[in-house]
Each structure stands twice: as C-alpha cells, then as structure tokens.
C-alpha positions in Angstrom: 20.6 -103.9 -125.9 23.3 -101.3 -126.4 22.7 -98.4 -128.3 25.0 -95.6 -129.6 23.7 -93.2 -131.9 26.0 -91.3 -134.5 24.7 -88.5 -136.2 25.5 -88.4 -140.3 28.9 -86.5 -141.1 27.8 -85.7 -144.7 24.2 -84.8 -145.6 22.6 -85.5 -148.7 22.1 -82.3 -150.5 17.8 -83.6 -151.4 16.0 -82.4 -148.5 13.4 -85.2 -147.2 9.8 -85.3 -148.1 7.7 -83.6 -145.1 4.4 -85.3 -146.4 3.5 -88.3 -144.6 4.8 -91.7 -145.9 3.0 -95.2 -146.7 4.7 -98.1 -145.6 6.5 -99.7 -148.1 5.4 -103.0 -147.8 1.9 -101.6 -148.7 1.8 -101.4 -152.4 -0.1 -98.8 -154.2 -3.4 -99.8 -155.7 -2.6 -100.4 -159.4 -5.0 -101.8 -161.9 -3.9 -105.1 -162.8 -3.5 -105.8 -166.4 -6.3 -108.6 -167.5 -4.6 -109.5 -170.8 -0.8 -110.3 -171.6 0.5 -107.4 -173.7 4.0 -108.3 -176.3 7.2 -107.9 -174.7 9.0 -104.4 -175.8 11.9 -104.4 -176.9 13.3 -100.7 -177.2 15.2 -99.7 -180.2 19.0 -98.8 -179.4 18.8 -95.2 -180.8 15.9 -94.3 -178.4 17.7 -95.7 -175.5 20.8 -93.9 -176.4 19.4 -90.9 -176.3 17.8 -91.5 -173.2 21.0 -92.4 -171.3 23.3 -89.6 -169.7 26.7 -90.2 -168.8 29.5 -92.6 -170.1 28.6 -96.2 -170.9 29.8 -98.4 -167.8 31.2 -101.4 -169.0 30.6 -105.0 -167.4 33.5 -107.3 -167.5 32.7 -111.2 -167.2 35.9 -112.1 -166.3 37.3 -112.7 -163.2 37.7 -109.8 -161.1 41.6 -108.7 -161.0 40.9 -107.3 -157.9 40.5 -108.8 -154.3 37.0 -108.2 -153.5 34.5 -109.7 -151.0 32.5 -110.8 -154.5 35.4 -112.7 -156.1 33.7 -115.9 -156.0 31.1 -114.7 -157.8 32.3 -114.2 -160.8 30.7 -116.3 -164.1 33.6 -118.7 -164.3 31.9 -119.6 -159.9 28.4 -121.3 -160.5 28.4 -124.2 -158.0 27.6 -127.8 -158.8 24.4 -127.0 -156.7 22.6 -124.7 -159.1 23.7 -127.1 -162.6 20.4 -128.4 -163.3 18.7 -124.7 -162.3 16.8 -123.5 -165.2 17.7 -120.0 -166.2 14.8 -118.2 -164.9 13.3 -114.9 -163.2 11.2 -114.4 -160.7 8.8 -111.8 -160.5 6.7 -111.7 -157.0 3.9 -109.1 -157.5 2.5 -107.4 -154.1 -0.8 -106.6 -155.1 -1.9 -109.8 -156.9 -0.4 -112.3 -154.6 1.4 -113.9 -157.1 5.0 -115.1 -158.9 5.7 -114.0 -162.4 8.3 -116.7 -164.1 10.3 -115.5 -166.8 12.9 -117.2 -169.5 15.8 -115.0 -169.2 16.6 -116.4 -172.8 13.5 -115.3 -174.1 12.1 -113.0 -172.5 8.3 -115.0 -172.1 6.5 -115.5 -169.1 6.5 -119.4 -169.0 4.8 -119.8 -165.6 2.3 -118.0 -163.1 0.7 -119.0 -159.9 -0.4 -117.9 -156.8 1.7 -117.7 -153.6 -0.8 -115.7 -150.6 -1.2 -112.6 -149.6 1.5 -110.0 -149.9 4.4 -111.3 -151.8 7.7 -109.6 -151.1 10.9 -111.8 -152.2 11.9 -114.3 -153.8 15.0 -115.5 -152.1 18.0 -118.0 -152.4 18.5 -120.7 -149.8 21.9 -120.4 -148.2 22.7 -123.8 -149.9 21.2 -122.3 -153.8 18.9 -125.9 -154.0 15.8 -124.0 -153.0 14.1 -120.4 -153.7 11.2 -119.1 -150.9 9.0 -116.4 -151.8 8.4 -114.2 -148.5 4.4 -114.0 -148.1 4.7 -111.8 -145.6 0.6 -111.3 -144.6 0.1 -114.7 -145.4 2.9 -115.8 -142.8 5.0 -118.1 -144.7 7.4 -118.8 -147.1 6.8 -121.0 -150.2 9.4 -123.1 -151.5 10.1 -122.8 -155.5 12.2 -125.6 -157.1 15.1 -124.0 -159.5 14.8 -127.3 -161.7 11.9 -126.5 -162.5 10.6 -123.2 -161.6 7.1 -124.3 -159.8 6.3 -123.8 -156.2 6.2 -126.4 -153.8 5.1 -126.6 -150.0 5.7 -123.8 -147.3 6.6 -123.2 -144.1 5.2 -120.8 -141.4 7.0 -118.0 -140.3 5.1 -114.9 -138.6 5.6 -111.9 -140.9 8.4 -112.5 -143.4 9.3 -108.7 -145.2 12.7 -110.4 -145.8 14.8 -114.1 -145.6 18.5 -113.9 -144.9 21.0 -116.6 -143.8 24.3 -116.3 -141.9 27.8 -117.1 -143.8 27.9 -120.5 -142.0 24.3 -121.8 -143.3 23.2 -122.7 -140.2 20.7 -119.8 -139.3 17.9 -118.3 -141.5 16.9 -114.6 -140.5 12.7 -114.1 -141.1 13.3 -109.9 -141.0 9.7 -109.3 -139.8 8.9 -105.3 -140.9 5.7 -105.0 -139.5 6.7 -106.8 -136.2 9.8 -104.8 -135.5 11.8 -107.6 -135.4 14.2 -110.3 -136.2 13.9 -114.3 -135.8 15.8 -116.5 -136.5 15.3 -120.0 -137.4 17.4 -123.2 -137.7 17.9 -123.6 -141.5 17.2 -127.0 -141.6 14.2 -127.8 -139.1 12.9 -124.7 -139.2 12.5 -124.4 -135.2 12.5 -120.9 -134.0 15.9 -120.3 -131.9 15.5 -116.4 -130.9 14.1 -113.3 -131.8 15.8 -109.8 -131.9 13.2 -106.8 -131.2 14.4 -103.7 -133.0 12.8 -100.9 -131.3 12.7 -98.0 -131.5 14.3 -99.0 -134.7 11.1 -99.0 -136.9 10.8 -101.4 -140.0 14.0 -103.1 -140.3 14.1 -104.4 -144.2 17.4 -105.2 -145.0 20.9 -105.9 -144.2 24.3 -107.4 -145.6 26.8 -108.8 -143.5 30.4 -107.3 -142.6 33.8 -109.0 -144.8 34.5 -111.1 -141.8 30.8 -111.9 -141.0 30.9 -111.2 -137.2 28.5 -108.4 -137.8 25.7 -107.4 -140.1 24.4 -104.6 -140.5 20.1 -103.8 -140.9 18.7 -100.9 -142.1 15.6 -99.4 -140.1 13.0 -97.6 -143.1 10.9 -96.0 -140.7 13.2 -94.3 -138.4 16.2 -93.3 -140.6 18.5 -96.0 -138.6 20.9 -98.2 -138.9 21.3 -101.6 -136.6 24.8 -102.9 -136.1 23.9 -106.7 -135.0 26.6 -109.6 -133.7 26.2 -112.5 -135.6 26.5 -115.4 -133.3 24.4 -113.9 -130.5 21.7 -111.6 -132.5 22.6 -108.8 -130.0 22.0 -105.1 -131.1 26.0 -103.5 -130.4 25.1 -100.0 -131.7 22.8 -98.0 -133.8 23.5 -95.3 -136.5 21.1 -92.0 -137.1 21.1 -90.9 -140.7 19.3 -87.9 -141.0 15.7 -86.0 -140.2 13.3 -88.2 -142.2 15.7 -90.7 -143.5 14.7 -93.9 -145.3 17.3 -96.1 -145.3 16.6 -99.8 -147.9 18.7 -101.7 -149.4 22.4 -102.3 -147.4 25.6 -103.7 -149.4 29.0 -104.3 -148.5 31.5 -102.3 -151.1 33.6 -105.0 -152.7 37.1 -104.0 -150.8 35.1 -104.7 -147.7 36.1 -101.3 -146.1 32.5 -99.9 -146.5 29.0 -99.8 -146.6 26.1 -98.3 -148.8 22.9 -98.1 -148.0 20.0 -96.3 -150.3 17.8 -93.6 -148.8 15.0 -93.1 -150.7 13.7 -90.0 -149.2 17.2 -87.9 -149.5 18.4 -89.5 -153.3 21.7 -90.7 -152.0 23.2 -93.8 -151.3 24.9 -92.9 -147.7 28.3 -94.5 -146.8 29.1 -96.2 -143.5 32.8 -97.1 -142.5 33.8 -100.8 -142.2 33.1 -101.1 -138.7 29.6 -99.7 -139.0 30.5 -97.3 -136.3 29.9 -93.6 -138.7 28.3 -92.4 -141.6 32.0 -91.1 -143.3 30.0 -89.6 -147.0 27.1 -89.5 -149.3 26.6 -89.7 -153.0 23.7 -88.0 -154.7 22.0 -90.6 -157.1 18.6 -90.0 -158.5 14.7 -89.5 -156.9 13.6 -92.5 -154.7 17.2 -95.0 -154.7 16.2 -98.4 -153.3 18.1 -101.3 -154.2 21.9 -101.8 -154.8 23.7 -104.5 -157.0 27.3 -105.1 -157.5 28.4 -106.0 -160.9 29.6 -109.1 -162.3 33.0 -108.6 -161.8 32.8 -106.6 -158.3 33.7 -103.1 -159.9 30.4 -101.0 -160.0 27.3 -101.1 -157.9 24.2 -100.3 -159.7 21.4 -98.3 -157.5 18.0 -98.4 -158.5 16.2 -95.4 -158.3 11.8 -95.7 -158.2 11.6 -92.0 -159.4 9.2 -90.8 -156.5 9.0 -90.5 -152.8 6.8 -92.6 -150.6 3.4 -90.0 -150.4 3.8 -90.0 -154.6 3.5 -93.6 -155.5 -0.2 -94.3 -156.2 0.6 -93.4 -160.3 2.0 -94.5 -162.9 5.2 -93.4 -163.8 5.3 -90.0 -166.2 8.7 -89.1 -168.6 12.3 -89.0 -167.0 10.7 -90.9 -163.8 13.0 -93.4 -162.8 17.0 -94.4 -163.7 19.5 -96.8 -162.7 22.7 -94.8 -161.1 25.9 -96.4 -161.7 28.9 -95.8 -159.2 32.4 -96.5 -158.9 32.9 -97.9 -155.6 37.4 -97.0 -155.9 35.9 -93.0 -156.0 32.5 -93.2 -154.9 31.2 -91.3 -157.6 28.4 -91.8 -160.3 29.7 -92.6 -163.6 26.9 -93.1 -165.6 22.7 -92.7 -165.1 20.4 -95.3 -167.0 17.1 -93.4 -168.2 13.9 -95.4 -169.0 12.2 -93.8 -172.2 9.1 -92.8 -171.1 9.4 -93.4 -167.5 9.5 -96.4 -165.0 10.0 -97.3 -161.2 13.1 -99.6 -161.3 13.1 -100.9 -157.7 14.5 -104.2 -157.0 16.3 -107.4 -158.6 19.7 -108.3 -159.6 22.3 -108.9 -162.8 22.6 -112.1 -164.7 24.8 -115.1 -164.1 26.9 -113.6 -167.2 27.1 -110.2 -165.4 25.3 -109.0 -169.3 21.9 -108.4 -167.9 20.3 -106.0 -165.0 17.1 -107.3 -164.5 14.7 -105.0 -162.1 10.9 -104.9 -161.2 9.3 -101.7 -162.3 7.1 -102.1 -159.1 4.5 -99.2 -159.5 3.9 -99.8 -163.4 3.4 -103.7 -163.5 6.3 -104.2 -165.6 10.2 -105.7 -165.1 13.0 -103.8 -166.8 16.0 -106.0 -168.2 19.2 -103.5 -169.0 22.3 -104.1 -171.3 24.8 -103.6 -168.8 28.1 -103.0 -171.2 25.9 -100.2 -173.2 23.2 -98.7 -170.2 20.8 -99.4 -172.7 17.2 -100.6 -171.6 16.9 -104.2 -173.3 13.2 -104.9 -172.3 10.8 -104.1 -170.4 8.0 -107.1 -169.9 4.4 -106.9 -168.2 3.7 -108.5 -164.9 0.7 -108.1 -162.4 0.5 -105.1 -160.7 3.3 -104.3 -157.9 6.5 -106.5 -158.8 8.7 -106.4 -156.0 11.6 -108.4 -155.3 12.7 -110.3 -158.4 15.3 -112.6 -158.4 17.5 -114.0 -161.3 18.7 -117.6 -160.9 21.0 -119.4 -161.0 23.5 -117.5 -159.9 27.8 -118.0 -158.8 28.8 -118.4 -156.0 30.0 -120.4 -152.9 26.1 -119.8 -151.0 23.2 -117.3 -150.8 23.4 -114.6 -147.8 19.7 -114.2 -148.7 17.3 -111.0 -150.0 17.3 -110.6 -153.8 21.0 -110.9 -154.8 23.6 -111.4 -151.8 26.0 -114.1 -152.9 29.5 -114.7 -151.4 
C-alpha cells in the first residue's frame, strides 16, 4: 500500500488533550435509568436564551444550487422507503439495546435487545433494510422500516461501522478494533477482501469523493486520514492531521470540492481539498465535535459537539456542556451555535425527512436531543438507556444509502 503523508497547513487553535484517551467504542459506565421518565419538552424562551448566534434557517425546498445532496431534498423519498414508518432509532452501547421512537410523537414505541455493544443503526444501500452494527457481538441485525422490529442477522467480525459503495454492490464492515476494512457482497454476504489500515489506528468513518472513485476514512487513534480507491480497496495515500488528532465523522461539502472531517480532541472540523491530497483550513467549533450533517436543502452542515474530551467522559454532563455548531459550507464559517439548557453530549444522528428536525443521541447522559432547525431551538430531549450512539432517522430521500448514520446520495 502507498502511503504519503501531508502534514496539516492550518492548525486548530484548541491544543489537544495530553491525558490518555479511552477508545471510543468503549462507552462510559453510566447508570441505566430503571423507569421511563416524561419526555421534556423545553420552553422556547429558555432555549432562546440559551442559543448564541443568528438563527440558521432550513429550507425544505429544493436546493437552488448544484450540490452532491440534490437528490435529497424532501420533494426525493424513493418508492422504496413508502411504506417505512416514520421512526428513530436509538442504539444504546451500554445496554445492548435499540430505542424506537415515533418522530410524530416523540414516545418510545418499541425496545429490544440486539448483543453486545451496539454502535449504528444503518441504511441498506437499497433503503428496504436497516442493520444495527453489534460490533462485540460480531454481527449485524436486520430491522424492518415497515415496521420497526428486528429481524435475523448476519455475521460479520467486528462491525464499528456499515458503508456501501455508490453502485450497491459492496457493503464495507469498518472493523475499529481490527484495524481494518472488509468488504462484503451486498447481497450474499460472502466476504470478497479486506483492507488492513495500519498504522492507521481505528478507522471509523468515511464518505465517498463526488465522483465516487475514492473515499476517504478517518483514522481516530492516530490523527489520520485514508484516501482509499473504490473498485480495488487499495490505500493511495494517507493525510496527518496534527499531534494528538482525533479525526470522526467525514462528509463531502455539497459543491463536492471539499471535505470535513470532526476532530474531537482540537474543536475544529478540519478541511481537506477535493482530491484528498491536503488539509487546505480549519474551523473552530465547540469542545469534543463528532458528527457532521448537511441540511435538508444542502446549505449548512450541522457539527455535533459532546462537550468533553475522551479522558472526561465517565459524567454526566454539567451547564454550557455540549452545542450543535452550524456552518456555512460557501465561507466555511460558523453561523450560529445551538446550546442545550443545562447541558448535554450531542454526538451522533441526522435531520428529518422534512429537513425540520435535528435529531442527535446525547450519548453520555442517556437521553436523544431533537432540535428545531429553522429557530436552533432544542425541541426535546427524550430518555434512552444509557450510551445512545448512532441514531438514525428513517425514512429518508434519496436515490440509495452510502451507509453510517445519514449518507444519502
């Protein structure tokens, strides 16, 4: 495998964290709640004092612009999610489990068990099926969107992460604890190869270049970033962020030209040119950004931000912990920063069909956070089991399902 390493142009202006870190598929032991408190609902003046910056506003029409996400606008949900029911998913790390949700609602209309370790739950290329990633019980379940309940499973060693590739044929199991990549034939589910990463340590995430010859992974325990051929799995070249860099989510700007990736030990979002060959800038968010979310009409990307560094996480969250940043992809600049009232740990998720709704687990205070995305405003916030992870909102647009949490082209 070739590797050639670039060193980051712009530094994020947070120095990293010297103490040592905890993996982050290893979820902090939190208590897990034995009853089923009510559903808050925040009031608006509360939330409005909370928030800093100018209210970014979500269009639901169709984007004006020509982005990589115009077919994901509302007006773009495919005959192949009609008779999904308008759910959310909440897998929960320490209990094992999947949290469904009524998006309409807000109740928790189902609960059940999935194994040990629960990470994702993830679209199928095709948007007929959702698999949660069991990742120390070395499968992925299969939930049906018609009806929210899980079904059988199939056995894949180690899945952190589920992505497919733009054509449908190939399913990517990214395997953190193994270093590594495989990938399956969607449909049998035969292994076909396997990409080893190292010395790239924990590979998580990745989202695939405009033309989808490339995609590109981020490595959480090294501070690197993979830059992997499509057809072939081959490793072309490798990016250094920074001195105790930990690169998570990965997403394609919607001109195409660009990517982000969050660094949760620096508080920026760094930015990587087109061709994934240099880190060309950096924008300061908040403490701790993890995952990253277009909007519904391809014109913001919201960046969640858990509020702590990796050797702080075994608490709940205290006052002014946690925010949502929003930037403007056109300047790269923050435009507005979501506060939770009395603290959260937004981490992972994704906005609603309607482009109305951010919906994001609150993953070290057993809780999912649902934000008004025209005011900033926090909507809900609803109790789960202890460690919520990656939550997924279904159905969704779009033509098919790239995979993680909210990848949709």
């Amino acid at each position: 495998m070739l590797f050639s390493a670039a060193i980051a142009l712009s530094a994020c202006s947070n120095a990293a964290a010297t103490n040592p870190t905890i993996p982050d598929s290893a979820s902090p032991a939190v208590t897990q709640q034995t009853s089923e408190p009510a559903i808050t609902v925040p009031g608006p003046k509360t939330d409005t004092a909370q928030r800093s910056g100018p209210p970014a506003t979500e269009s639901t029409a169709q984007p004006a612009l020509d982005t990589v996400y115009n077919h994901t606008a509302p007006t773009d949900m495919s005959p192949a999610v009609a008779n999904a029911r308008p759910l959310v998913y909440v897998p929960s790390n320490d209990d094992g489990s999947v949290t469904v949700i009524d998006q309409a609602t807000l109740q928790v209309v189902a609960h059940y068990h999935v194994g040990k370790l629960v990470q994702h739950v993830v679209a199928d290329w095709d948007m007929k099926t959702l698999y949660a990633t069991v990742s120390d019980s070395n499968a992925l379940v299969r939930i049906d969107p018609t009806t929210g309940q899980r079904t059988t499973s199939i056995k894949v060693a180690a899945p952190y992460n589920l992505y497919f590739t733009p054509d449908g044929t190939t399913a990517l199991v990214v395997a953190e604890r193994l270093d590594r990549i495989d990938y399956y034939d969607r449909t049998t589910w035969k292994k076909v190869r396997s990409t080893p990463t190292k010395p790239c340590r924990g590979v998580n995430h990745v989202d695939w270049s405009a033309d989808g010859s490339f995609f590109l992974a981020a490595c959480e325990f090294s501070g690197d970033l993979l830059k992997i051929e499509t057809a072939t799995g081959a490793i072309l070249s490798s990016i250094h962020l920074a001195e105790g860099a930990m690169p998570q989510d990965v997403r394609l700007a919607p001109d195409g030209t660009k990517f982000y990736t969050a660094d949760m030990e620096h508080g920026c979002v760094w930015i990587v040119d087109g061709a994934a060959t240099q880190v060309i800038g950096s924008i300061e968010t908040g403490v701790g950004p993890h995952g990253i979310y277009p909007s519904r009409d391809g014109r913001l990307m919201y960046v969640t931000n858990r509020g702590r560094l990796m050797h702080d996480v075994r608490r709940r969250s205290h006052d002014g912990d946690g925010s949502i940043s929003v930037i403007d992809p056109t300047t790269d600049t923050v435009t507005a920063t979501w506060q939770i009232p009395g603290g959260g740990s937004p981490d992972m998720g994704g906005v609603s069909a309607d482009g109305t709704k951010l919906w994001v687990s609150g993953r070290y205070d057993a809780e999912v956070y649902v934000f008004d995305t025209t005011t900033g405003d926090l909507a809900a916030r609803i109790p789960v089991p202890a460690g919520p992870h990656g939550l997924n909102v279904f159905p969704q647009p779009g033509r098919y399902s790239l995979g993680h949490t909210d990848s949709y082209r």
